[in-house]
ZAVEX-996529 format. One record per residue (C-alpha): x, y, z; residue in one letter. Coordinates in Angstrom, 2 decimals. Layout:
N
+---------+---------+---------+------+
|       u |       v |       w | rest |
+---------+---------+---------+------+
|       X |       Y |       Z |    a |
...
+---------+---------+---------+------+
//
This chain:
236
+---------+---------+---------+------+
|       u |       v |       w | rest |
+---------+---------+---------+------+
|   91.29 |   54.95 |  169.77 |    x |
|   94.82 |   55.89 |  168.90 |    x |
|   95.30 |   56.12 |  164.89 |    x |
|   98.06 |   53.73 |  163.30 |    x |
|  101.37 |   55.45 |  162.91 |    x |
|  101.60 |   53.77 |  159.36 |    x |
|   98.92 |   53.93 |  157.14 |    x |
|   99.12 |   50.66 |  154.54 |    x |
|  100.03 |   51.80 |  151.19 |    x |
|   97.23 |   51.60 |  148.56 |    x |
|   98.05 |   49.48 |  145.57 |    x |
|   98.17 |   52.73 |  143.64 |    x |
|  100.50 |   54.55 |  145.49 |    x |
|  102.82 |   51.70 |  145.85 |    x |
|  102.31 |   51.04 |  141.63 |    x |
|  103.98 |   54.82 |  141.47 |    x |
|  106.53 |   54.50 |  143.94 |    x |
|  107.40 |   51.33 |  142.07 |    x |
|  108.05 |   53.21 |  138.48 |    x |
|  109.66 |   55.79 |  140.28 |    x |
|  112.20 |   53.65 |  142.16 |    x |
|  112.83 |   51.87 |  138.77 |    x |
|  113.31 |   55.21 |  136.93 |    x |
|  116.13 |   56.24 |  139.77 |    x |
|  117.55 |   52.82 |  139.59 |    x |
|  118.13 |   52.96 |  136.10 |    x |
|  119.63 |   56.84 |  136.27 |    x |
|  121.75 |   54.88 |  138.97 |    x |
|  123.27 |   52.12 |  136.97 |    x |
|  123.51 |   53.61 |  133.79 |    x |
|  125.39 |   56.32 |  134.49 |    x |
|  127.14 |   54.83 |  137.22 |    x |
|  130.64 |   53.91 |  134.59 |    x |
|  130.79 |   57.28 |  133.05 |    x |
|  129.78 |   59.59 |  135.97 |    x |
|  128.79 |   58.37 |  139.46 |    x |
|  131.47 |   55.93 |  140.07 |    x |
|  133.58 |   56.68 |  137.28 |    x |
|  136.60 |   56.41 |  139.34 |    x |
|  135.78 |   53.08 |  140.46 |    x |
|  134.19 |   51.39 |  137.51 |    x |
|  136.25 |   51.13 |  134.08 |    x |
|  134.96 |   53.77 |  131.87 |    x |
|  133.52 |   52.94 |  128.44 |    x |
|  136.68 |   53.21 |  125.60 |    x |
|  134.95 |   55.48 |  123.68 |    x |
|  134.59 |   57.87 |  126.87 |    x |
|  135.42 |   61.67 |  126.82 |    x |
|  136.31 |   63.60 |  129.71 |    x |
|  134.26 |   65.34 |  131.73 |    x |
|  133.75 |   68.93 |  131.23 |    x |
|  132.58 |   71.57 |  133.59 |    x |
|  129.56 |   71.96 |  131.56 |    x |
|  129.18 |   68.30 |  132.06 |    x |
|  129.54 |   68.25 |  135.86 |    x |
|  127.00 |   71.02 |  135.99 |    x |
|  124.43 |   68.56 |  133.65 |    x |
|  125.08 |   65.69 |  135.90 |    x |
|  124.34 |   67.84 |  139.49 |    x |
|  121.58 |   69.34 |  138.14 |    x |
|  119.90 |   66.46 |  136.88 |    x |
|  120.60 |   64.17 |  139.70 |    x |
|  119.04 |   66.88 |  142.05 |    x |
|  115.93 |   66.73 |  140.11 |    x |
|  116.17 |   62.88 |  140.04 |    x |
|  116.45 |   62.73 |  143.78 |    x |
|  113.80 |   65.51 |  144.33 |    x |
|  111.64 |   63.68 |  141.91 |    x |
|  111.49 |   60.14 |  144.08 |    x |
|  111.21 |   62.41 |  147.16 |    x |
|  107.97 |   63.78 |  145.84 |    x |
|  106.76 |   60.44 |  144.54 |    x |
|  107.72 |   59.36 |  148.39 |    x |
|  105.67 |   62.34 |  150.14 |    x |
|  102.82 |   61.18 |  148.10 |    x |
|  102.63 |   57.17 |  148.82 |    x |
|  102.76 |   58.31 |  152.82 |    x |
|  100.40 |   60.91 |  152.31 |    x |
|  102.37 |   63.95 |  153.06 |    x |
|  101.22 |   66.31 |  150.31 |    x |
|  101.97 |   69.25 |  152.20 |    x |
|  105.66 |   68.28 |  151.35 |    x |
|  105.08 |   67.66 |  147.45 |    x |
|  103.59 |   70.89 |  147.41 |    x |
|  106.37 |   72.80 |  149.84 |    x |
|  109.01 |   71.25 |  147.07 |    x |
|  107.06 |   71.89 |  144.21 |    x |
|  109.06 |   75.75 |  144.04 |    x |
|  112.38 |   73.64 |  144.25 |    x |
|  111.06 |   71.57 |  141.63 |    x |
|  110.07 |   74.08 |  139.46 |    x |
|  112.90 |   76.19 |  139.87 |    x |
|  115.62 |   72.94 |  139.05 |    x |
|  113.78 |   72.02 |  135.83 |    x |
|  113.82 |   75.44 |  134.27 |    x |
|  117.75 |   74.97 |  134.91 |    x |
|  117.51 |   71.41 |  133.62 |    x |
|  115.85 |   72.73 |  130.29 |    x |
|  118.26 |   75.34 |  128.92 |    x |
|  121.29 |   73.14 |  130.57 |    x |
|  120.25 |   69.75 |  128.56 |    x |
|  119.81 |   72.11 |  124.96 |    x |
|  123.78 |   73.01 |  125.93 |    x |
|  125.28 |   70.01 |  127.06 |    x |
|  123.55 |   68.51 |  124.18 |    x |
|  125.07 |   70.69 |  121.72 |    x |
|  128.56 |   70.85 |  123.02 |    x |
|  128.28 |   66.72 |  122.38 |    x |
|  128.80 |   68.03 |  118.90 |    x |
|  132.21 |   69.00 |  119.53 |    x |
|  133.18 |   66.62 |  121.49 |    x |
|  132.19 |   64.00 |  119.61 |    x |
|  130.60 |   62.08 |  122.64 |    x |
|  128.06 |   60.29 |  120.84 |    x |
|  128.03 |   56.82 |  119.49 |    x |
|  131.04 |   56.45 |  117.25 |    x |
|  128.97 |   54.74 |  114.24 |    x |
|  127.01 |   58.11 |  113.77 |    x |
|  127.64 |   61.66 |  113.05 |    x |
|  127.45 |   63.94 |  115.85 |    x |
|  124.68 |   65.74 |  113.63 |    x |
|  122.68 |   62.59 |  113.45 |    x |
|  123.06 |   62.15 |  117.08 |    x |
|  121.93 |   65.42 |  118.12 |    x |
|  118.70 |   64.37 |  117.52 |    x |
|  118.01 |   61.99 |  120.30 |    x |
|  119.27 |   64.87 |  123.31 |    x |
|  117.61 |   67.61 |  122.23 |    x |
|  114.00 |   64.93 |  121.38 |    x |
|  114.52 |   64.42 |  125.53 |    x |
|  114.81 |   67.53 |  126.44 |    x |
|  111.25 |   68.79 |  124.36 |    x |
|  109.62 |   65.26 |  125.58 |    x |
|  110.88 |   66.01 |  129.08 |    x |
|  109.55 |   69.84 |  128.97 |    x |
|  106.45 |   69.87 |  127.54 |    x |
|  105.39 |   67.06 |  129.70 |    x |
|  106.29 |   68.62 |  132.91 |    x |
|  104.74 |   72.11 |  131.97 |    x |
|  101.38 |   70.11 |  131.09 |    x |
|  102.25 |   68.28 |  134.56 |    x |
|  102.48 |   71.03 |  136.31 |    x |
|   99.39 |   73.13 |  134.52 |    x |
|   97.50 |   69.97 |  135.48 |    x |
|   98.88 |   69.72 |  138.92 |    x |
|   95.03 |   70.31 |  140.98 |    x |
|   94.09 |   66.83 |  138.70 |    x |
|   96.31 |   64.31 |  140.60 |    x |
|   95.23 |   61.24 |  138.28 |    x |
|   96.52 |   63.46 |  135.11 |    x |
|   99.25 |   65.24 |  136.92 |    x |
|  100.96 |   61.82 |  138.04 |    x |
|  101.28 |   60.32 |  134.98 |    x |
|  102.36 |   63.07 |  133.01 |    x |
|  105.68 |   62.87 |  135.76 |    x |
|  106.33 |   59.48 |  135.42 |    x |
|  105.98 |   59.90 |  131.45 |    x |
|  108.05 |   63.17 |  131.22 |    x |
|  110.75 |   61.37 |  133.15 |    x |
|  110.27 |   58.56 |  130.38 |    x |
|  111.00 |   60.60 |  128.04 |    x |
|  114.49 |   61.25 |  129.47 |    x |
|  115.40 |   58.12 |  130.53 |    x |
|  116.61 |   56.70 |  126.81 |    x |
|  120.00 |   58.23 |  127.84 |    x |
|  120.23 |   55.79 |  131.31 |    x |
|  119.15 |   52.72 |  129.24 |    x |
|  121.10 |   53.41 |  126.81 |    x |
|  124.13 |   53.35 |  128.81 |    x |
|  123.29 |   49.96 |  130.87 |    x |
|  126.11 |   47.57 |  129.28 |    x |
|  123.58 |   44.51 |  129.59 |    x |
|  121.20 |   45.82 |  127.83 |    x |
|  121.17 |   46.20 |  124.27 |    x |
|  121.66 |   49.67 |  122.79 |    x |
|  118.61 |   49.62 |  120.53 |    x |
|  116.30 |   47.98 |  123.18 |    x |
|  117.54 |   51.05 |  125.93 |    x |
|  117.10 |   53.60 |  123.08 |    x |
|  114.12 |   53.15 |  121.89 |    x |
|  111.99 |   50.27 |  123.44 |    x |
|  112.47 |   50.17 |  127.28 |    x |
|  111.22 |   54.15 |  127.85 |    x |
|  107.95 |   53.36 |  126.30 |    x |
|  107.44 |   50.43 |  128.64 |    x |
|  106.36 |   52.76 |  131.11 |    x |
|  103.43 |   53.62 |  128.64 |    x |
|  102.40 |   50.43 |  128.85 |    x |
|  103.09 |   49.93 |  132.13 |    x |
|  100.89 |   53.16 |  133.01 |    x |
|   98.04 |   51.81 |  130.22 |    x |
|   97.63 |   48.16 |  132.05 |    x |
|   97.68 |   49.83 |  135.81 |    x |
|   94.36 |   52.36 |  133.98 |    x |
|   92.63 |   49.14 |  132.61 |    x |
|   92.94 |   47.59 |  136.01 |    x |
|   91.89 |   50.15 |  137.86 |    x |
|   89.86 |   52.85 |  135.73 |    x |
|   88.21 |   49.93 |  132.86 |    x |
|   89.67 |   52.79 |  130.68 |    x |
|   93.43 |   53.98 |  129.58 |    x |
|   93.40 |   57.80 |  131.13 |    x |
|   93.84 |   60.55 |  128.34 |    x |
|   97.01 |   61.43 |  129.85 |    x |
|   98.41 |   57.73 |  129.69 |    x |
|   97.37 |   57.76 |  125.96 |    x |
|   98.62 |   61.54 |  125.09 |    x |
|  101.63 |   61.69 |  126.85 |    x |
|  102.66 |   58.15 |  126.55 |    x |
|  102.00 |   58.73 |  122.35 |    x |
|  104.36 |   61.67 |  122.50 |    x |
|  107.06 |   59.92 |  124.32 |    x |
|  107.05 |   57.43 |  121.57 |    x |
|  107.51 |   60.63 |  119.15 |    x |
|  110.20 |   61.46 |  121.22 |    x |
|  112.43 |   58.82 |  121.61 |    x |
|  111.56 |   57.04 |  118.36 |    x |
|  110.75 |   59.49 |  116.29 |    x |
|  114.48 |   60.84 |  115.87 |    x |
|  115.48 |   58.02 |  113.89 |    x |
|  113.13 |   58.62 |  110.97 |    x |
|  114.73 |   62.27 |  110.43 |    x |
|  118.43 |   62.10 |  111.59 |    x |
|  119.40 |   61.32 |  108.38 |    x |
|  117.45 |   63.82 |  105.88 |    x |
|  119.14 |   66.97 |  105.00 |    x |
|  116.78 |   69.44 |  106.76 |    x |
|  118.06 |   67.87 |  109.52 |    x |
|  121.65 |   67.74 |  109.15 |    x |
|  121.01 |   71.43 |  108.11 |    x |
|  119.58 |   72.58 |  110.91 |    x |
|  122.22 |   70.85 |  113.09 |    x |
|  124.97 |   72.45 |  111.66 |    x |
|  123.17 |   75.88 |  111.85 |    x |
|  122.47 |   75.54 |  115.77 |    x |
|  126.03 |   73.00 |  116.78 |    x |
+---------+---------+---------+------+
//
């Protein structure tokens, strides 16, 4: 008997490709005004121009954002010898990502390219919260990466942590709700798919999804005190 050419894909794998798609999506449309179709779409006011540094953030990151949903995609039609074979690229484009993000974020400083109600200072907060949220994530991810069920959901929650930056920028969504609220949905999101299917939330869901929240939250409870405006002005 000759085997299907398409094998059906399980409700898990299609739950994953689902978060992923919605993680791209939203890269997609928030960044769309100020960076993919910036010469289309009118650009926010407050806007700055693009600097080479900035170009370089944006390839880099959007390379990891498409390589990301590729490996998601190898996955759900059970090509793992791909997600392995472009696990080196992976590797090699987030140790770029991770000393690229610390500058870009810092050279917001200067530029001022923050949210005009705060102080660059403040604001530095949230960037460089991503990038550790992002990183430590992927290198448990990727320490983890012979556990699938662990090694999944750490990716979907390291890219979590990053995403406050896309929601942030989607103009019908409020600032505070893409900020703060909308990147810890996928905690959730990851905690009701482990009831359904495990009885249990998975130690990663609970771990990583409680340091995202530290991450993207947490910034707003120490913005404001002096150690941190200190050590702002000591690194910007």
């Amino acid at each position: 008997m000759t085997a299907p050419l398409h094998r059906p894909l399980s409700g898990e794998r299609r739950f994953f490709l689902l978060l992923s798609g919605s993680m791209v999506l939203a890269v997609l449309t928030g960044f769309a005004p100020s960076y993919y179709l910036r010469s289309v779409l009118p650009p926010p006011a407050t806007l700055q121009p693009a600097t080479p540094l900035v170009h370089l953030h944006g390839i880099v990151f959007s390379a990891w954002i498409a390589l990301f949903m590729a490996q998601v995609a190898f996955v759900a039609a059970g090509r793992r010898d791909l997600h392995r074979a472009t696990g080196t690229t992976g590797l090699l484009i987030v140790l770029t990502m991770i000393p690229l993000g610390i500058a870009t974020a810092l050279a917001q400083v200067a530029r001022r390219s923050g949210p005009p109600m705060l102080d660059p200072h403040m604001w530095l907060a949230m960037p460089l919260a991503s990038v550790l949220g992002f990183t430590v994530l992927f290198l448990m991810a990727l320490a983890l990466r012979h556990r699938p069920a662990a090694h999944k959901r750490l990716m979907v929650l390291g890219m979590a942590a990053m995403l406050s930056a896309a929601f942030g920028r989607i103009v019908f969504i409020p600032p505070f709700l893409g900020l703060l609220v909308i990147p810890n949905l996928y905690t959730l999101a990851l905690a009701a798919w482990d009831v359904a299917s495990l009885r249990r939330i998975h130690p990663a869901t609970l771990w990583g999804g409680l340091f995202v929240l530290m991450t993207t939250v947490g910034p707003i409870f120490v913005w404001r005190s002096s150690a941190w405006l200190a050590f702002a002005h000591s690194i910007a």
